[in-house]
Backbone as a chain_set.jsonl record, in Angstrom:
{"seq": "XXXXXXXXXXXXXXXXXXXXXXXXXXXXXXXXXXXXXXXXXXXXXXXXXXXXXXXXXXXXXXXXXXXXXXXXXXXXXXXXXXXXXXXXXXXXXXXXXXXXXXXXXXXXXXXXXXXXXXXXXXXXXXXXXXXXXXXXXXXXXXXX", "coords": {"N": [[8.086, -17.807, 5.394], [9.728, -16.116, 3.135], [12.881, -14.308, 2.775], [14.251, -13.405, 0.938], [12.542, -12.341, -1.344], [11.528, -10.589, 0.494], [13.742, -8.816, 1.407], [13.613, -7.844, -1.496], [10.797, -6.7, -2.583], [11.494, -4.396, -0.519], [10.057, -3.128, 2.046], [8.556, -1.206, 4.077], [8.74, -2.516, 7.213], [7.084, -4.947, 6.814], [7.006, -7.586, 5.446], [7.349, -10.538, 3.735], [4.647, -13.335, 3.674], [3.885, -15.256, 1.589], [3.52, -16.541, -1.942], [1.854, -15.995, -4.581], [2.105, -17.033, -7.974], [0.869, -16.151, -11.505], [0.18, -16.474, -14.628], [-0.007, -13.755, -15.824], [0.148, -12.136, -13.349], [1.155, -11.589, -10.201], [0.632, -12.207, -6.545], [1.562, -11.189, -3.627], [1.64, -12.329, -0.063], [1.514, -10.306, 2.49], [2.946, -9.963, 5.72], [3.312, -7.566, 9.257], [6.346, -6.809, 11.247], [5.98, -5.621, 13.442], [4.469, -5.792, 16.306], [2.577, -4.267, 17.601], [1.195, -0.636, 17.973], [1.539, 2.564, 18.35], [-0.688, 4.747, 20.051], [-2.235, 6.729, 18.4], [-4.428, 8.642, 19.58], [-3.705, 9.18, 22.389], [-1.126, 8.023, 22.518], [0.048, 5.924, 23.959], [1.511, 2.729, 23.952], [0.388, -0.063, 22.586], [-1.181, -3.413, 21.997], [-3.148, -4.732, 21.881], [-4.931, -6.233, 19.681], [-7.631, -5.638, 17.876], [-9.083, -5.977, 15.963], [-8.673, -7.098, 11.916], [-8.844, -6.219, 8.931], [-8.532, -7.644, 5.807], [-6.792, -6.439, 3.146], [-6.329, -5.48, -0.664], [-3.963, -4.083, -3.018], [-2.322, -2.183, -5.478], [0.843, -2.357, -6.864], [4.34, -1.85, -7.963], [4.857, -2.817, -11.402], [6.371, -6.117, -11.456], [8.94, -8.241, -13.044], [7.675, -8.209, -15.851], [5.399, -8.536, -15.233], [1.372, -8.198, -13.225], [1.874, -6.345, -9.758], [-0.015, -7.348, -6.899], [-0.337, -6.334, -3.274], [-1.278, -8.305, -0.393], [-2.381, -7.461, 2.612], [-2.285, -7.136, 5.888], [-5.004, -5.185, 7.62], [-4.63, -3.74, 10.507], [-6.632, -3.156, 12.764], [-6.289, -1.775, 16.474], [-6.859, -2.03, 19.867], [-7.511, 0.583, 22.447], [-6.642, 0.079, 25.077], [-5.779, 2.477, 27.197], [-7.103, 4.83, 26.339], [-9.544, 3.968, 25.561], [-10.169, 3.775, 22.725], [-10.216, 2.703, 19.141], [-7.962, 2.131, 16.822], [-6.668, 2.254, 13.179], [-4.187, 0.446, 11.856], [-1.805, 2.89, 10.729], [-0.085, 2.297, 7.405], [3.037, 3.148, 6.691], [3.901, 2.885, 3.389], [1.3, 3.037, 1.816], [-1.113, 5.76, 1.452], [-3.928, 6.528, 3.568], [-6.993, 4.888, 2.996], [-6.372, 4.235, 0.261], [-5.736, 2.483, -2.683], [-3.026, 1.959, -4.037], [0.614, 2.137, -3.435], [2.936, 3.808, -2.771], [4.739, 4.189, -4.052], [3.842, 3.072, -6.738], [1.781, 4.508, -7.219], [3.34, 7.066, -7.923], [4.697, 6.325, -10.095], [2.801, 6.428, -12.112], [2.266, 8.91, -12.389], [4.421, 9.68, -13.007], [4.286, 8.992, -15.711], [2.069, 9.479, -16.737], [2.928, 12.05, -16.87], [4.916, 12.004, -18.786], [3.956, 11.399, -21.185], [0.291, 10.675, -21.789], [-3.032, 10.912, -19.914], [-4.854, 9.025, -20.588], [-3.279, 7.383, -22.711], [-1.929, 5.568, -20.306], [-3.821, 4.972, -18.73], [-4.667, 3.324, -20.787], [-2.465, 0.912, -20.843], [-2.445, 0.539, -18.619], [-4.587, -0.555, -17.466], [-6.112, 0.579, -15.634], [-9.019, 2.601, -14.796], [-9.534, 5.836, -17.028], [-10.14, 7.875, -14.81], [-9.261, 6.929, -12.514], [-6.31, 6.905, -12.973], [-6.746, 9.642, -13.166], [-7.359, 11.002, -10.976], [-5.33, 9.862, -8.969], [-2.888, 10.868, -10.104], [-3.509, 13.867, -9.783], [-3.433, 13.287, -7.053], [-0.948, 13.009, -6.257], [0.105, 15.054, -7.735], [-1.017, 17.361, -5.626], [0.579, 16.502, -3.334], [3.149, 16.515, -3.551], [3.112, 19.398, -4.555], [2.604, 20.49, -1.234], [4.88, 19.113, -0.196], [6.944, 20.755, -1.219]], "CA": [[8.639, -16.487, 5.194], [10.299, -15.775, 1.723], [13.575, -13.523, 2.686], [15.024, -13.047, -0.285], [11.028, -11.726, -1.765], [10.958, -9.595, 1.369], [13.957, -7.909, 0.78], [13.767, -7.611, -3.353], [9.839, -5.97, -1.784], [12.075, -3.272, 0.187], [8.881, -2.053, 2.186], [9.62, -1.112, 5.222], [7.995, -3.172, 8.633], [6.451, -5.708, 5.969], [7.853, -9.21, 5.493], [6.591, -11.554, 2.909], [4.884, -14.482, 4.025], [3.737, -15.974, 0.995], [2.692, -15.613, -2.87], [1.008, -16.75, -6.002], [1.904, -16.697, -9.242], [0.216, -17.023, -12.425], [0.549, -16.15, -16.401], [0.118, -12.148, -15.909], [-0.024, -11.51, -12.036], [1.525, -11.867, -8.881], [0.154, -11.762, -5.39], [2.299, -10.874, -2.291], [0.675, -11.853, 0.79], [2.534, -9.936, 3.143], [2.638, -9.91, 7.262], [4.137, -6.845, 9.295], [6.784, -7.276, 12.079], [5.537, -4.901, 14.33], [3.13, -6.533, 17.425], [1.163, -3.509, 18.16], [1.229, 0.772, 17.207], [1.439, 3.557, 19.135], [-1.761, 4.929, 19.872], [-2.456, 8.318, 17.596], [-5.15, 9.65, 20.308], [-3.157, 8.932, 23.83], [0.588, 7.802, 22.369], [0.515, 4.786, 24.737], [1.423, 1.62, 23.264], [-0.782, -1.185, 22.835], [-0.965, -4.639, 21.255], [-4.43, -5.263, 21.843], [-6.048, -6.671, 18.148], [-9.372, -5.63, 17.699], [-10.016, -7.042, 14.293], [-8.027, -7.503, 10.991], [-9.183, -6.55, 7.598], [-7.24, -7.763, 4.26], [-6.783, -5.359, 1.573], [-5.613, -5.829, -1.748], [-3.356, -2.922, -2.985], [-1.462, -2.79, -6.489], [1.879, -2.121, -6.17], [4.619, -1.702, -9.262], [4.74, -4.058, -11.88], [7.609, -7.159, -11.519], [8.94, -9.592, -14.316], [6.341, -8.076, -16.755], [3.323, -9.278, -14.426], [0.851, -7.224, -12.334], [1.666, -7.217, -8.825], [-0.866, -6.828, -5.659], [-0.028, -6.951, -2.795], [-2.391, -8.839, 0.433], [-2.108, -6.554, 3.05], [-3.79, -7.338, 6.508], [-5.239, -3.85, 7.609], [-5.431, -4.316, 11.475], [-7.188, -2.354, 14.25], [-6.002, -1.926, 17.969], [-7.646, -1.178, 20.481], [-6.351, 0.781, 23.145], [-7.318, 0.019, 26.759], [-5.647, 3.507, 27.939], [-7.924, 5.874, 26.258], [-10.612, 2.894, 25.306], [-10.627, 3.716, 21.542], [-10.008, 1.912, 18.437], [-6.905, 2.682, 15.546], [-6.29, 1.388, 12.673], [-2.856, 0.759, 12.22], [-0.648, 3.858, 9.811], [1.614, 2.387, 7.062], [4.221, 3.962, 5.563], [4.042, 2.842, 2.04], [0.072, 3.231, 1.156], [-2.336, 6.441, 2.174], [-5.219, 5.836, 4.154], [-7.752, 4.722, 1.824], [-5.551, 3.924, -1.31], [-5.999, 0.977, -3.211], [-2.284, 1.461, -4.988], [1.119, 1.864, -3.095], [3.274, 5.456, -3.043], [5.4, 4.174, -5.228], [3.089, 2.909, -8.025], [0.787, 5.964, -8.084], [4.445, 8.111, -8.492], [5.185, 5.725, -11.475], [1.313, 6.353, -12.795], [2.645, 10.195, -12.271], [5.506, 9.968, -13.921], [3.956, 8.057, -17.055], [1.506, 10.478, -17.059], [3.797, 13.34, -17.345], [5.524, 12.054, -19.971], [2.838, 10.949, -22.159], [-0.878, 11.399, -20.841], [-4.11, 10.021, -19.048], [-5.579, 8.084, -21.582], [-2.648, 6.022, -22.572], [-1.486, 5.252, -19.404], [-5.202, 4.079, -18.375], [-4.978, 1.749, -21.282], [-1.494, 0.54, -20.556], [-1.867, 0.373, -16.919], [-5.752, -1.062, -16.977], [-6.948, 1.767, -15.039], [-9.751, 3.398, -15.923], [-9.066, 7.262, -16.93], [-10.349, 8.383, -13.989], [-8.25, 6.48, -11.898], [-5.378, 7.831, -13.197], [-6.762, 11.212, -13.027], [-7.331, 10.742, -9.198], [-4.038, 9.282, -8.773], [-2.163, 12.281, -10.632], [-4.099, 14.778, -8.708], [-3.234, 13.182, -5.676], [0.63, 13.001, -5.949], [0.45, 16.435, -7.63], [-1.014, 17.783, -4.251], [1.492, 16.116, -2.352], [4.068, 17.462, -4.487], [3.012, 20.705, -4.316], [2.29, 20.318, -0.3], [5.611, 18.979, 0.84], [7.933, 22.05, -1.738]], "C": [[9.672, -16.553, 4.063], [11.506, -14.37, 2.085], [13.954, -12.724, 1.462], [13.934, -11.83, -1.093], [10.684, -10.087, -1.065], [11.628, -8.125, 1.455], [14.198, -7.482, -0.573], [12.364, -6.438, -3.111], [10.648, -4.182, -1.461], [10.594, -2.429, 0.692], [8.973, -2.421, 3.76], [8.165, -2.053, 6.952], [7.474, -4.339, 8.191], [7.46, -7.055, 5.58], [6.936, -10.135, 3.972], [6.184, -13.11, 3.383], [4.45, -15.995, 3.087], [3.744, -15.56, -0.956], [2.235, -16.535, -3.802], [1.513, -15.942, -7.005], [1.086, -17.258, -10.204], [0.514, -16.085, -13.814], [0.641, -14.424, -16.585], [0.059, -11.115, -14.454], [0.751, -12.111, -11.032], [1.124, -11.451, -7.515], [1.162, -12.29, -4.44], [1.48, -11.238, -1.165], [1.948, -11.428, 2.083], [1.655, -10.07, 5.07], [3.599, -8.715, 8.144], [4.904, -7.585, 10.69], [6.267, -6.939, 13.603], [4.043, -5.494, 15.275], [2.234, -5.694, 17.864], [1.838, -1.987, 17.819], [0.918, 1.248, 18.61], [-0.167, 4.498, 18.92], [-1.891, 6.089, 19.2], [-3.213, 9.241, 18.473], [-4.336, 9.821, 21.84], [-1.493, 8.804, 23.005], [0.559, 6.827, 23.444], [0.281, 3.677, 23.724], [0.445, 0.63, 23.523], [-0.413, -2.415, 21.682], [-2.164, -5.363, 21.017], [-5.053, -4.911, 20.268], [-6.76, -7.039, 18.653], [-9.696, -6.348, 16.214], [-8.714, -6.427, 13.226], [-8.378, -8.12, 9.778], [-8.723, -6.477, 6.552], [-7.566, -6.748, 3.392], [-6.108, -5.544, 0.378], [-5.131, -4.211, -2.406], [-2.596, -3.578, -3.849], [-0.361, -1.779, -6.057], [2.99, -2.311, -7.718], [5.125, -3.247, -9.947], [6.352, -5.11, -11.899], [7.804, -8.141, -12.774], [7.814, -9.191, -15.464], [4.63, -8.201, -16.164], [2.968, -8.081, -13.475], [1.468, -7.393, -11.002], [0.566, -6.865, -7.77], [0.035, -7.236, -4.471], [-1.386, -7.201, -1.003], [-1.903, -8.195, 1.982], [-3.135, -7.223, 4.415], [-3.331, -5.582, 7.405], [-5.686, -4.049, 9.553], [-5.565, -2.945, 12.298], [-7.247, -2.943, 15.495], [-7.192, -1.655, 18.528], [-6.497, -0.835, 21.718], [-6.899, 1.528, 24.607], [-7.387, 1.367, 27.834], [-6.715, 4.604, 27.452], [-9.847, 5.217, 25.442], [-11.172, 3.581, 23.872], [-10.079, 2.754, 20.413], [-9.157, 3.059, 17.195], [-6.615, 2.171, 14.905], [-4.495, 1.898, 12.149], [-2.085, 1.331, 10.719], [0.285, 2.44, 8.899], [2.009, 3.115, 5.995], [4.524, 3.675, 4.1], [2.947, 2.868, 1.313], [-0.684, 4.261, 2.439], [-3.247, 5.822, 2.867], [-6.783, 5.782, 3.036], [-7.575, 4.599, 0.211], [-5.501, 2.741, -1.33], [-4.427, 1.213, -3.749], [-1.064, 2.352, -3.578], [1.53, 3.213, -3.354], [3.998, 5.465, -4.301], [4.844, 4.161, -7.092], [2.599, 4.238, -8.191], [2.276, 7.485, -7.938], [4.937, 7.425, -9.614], [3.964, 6.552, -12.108], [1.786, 8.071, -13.006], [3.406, 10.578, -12.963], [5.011, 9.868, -15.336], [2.582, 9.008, -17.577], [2.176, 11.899, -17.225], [4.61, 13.089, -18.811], [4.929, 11.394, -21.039], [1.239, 11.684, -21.904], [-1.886, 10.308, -20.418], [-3.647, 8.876, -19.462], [-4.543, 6.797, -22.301], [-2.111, 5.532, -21.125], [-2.613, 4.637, -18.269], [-5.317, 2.591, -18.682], [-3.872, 0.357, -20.526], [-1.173, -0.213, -19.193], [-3.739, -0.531, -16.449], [-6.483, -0.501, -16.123], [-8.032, 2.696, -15.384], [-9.124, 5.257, -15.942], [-8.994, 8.081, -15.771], [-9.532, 8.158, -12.547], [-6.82, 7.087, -11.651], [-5.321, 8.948, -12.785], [-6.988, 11.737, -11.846], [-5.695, 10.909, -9.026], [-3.054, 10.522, -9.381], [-2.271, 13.644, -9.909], [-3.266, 14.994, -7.628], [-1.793, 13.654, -5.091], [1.076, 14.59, -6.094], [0.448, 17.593, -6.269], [0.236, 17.618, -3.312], [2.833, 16.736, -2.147], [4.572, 18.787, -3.538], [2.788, 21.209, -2.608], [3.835, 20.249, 0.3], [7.102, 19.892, -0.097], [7.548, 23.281, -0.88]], "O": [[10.618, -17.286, 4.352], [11.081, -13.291, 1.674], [13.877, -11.513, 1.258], [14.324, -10.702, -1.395], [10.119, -9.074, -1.477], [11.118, -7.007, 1.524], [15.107, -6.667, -0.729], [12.655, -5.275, -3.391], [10.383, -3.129, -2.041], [10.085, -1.479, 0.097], [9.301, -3.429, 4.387], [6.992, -1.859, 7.27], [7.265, -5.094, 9.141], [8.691, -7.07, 5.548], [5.782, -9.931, 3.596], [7.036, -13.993, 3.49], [4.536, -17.175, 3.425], [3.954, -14.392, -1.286], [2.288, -17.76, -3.689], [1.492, -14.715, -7.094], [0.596, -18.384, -10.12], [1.106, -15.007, -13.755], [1.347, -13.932, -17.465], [-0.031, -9.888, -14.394], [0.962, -13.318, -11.146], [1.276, -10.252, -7.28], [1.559, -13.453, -4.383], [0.469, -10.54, -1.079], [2.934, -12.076, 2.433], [0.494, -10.191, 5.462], [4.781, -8.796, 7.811], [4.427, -8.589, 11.219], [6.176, -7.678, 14.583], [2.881, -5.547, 14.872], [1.211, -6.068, 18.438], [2.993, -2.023, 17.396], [0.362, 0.726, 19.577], [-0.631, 4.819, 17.826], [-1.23, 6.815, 19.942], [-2.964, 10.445, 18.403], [-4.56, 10.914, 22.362], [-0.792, 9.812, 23.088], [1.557, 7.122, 24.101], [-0.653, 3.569, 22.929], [-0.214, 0.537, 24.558], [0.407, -2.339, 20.767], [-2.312, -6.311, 20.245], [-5.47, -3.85, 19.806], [-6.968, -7.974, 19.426], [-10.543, -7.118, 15.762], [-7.944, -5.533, 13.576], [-8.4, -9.286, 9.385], [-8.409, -5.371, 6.111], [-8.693, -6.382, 3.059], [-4.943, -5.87, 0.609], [-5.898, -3.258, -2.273], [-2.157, -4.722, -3.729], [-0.44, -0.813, -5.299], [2.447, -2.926, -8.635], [5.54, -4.284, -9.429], [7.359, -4.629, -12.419], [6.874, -8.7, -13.356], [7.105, -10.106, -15.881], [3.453, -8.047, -16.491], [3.753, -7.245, -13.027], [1.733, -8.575, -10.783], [0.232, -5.693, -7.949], [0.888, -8.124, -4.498], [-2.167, -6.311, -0.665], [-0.845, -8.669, 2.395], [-4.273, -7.667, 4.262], [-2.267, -5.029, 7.681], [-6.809, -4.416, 9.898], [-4.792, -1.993, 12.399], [-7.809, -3.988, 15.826], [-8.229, -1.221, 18.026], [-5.413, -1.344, 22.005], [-7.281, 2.621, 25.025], [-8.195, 1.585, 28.736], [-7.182, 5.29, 28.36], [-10.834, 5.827, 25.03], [-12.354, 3.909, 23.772], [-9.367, 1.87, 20.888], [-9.47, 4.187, 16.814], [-6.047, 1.175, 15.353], [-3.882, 2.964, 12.088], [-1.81, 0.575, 9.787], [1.1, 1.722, 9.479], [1.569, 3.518, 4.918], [5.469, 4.294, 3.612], [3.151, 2.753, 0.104], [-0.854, 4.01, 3.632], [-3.383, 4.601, 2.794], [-7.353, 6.736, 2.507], [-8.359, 4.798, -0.717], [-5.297, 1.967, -0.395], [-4.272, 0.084, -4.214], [-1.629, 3.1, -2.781], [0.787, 3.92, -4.035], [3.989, 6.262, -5.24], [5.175, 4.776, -8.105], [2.915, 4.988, -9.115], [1.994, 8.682, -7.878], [5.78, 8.086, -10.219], [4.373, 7.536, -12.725], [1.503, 8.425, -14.15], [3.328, 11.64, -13.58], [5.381, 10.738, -16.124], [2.254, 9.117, -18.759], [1.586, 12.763, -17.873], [4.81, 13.924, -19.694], [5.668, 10.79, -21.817], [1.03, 12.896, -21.844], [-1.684, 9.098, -20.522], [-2.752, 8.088, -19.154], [-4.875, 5.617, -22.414], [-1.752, 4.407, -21.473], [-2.341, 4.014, -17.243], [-5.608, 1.547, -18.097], [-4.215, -0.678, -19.954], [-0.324, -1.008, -18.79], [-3.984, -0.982, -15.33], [-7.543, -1.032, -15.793], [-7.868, 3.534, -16.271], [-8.447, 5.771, -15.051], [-8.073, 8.878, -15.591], [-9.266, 9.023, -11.712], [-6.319, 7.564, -10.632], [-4.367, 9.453, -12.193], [-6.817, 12.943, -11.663], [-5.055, 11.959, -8.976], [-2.422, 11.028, -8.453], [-1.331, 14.348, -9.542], [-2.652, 15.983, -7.227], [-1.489, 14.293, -4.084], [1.808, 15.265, -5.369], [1.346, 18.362, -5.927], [0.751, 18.532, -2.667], [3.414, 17.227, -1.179], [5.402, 19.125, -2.694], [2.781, 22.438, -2.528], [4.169, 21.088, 1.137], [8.232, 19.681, 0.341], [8.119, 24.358, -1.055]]}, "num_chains": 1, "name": "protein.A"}
């Protein structure tokens, strides 16, 4: 466990338990603290892991280098209403490959410039971006 990593990170339930560097990237592999989630269909707690699948998720850039970070994505199960959840976090959507923070940088950098450089810049393809801009704009405009 890497303290110092975990809080420089600042992401909240998430710990660092390892990483890799190399010449233009950095990988986080992170672990959370939390032993089990509140169920979303019942609200009874549970701890019962059903399975636990990694995700890779970019996240904003450090020291000049990319970073990702290794994410394990786990599903409960939950004996009181005998279904399966995968477990909410608070710093990436459900089904986002990039972090809240990054795709509000990608937002920003697109506001004050546009797509197409910020594709090149950021290695994204255009469309990416233009997802990712969308998305935050919604959100935006959703939680004013």
């Amino acid at each position: 466990m890497h303290l110092h990593l975990t809080h420089l990170l600042n992401l909240p339930g998430a710990i660092v338990e390892s990483f890799t560097d190399s010449n233009d990237l950095i990988c986080f592999r992170l672990s959370f603290l939390a032993e089990g989630i509140e169920c979303p269909h019942c609200r009874n707690y549970t701890e019962e892991l059903h399975q636990v699948r990694p995700i890779m998720v970019r996240d904003l850039p450090a020291f000049g280098k990319t970073v990702y970070l290794h994410l394990p994505r786990r599903q409960f199960y939950c004996q009181a209403c005998q279904r399966y959840s995968t477990e909410q976090l608070d710093f990436i959507d459900w089904r986002r490959r990039y972090t809240h923070r990054y795709e509000e940088s990608i937002y920003e950098q697109a506001n004050t410039s546009n797509i197409e450089i910020v594709s090149q810049k950021q290695g994204l393809s255009y469309q990416e971006v233009k997802r990712i801009v969308r998305c935050v704009s919604k959100k935006k405009k959703s939680s004013s």
